[in-house]
N, C-alpha and C positions, 0 to 999 in steps of 0.2 A: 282253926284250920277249916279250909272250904274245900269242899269237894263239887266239880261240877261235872255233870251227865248229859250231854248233845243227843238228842231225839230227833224224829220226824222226816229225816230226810229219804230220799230215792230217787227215783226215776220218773221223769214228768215231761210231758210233750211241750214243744212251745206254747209259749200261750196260758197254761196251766199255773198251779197254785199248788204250793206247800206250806204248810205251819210248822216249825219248828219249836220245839220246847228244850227248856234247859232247867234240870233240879238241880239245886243246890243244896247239899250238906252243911249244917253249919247256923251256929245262931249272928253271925256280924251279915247274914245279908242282906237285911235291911239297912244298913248302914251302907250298902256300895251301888255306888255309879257301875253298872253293869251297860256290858255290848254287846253286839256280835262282832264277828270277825270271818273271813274266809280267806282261802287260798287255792287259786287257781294253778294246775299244774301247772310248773317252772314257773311260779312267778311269788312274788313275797305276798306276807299273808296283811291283809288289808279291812281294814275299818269301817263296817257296813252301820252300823248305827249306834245311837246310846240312848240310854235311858237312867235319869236321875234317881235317888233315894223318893221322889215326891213326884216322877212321874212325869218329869219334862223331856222331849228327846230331841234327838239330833238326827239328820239323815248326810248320810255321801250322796252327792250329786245323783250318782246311778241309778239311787236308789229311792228318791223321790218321789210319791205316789204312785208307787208300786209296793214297795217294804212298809208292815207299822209293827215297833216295838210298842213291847208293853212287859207290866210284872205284874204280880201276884204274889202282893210279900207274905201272905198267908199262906200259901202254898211253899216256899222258897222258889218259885219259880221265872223266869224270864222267855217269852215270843217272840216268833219272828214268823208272822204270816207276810207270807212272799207271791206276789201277786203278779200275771204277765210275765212269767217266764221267760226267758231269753237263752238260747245255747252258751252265750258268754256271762250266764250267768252260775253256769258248773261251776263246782269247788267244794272243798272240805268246808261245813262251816263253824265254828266255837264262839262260845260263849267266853267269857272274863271278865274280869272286872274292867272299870278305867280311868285311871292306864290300867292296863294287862298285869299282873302278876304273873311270875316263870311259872311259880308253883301249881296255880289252879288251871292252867293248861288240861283238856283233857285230850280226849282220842276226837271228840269233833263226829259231825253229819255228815256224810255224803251227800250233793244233790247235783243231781244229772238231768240236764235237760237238753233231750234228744228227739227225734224225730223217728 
């Protein structure tokens, strides 16, 4: 069983920088393709990047040299330093594996980027 913890989020003016951190419980986490994920009010929850068991990633379009994943399988942990801020960049953000399991859902980061 995994348990995972969303950190680091708040409130950030445009232009600004958040790092998000995700612990995980659990000894398979080195074993998983882990993401993040976000969801903008009304809107579905959507695939911001991935990061392989070995450290290879993936980025959505938006997020292109602004967002870098990264882990730290020593820690159980998974990043998401988020760089250049955008207002349409608000949303909840979570961690999971991927694909997603129902189960390791957590409560997710706030980040608000506001003026």
């Amino acid at each position: 069983q995994v348990q995972l913890v969303e950190s680091g989020g708040g409130l950030v003016q445009p232009g600004g920088s958040l790092r998000l951190s995700c612990a995980a419980s659990g000894s398979i986490f080195k074993s998983l393709r882990m993401a993040w994920y976000r969801q903008a009010p009304g809107k579905e929850r959507d695939l911001v990047a991935t990061i392989t068991q070995g450290g290879s990633t993936y980025y959505a379009d938006a997020m292109k040299g602004r967002f870098t994943i990264s882990r730290d399988n020593a820690k159980n942990t998974v990043y998401l330093q988020m760089n250049s801020l955008q207002p349409e960049d608000t949303a909840v953000y979570y961690c999971n594996a991927r694909p997603p399991m129902v189960r390791y859902w957590g409560q997710g980061s706030q980040v608000t980027v506001s003026s």
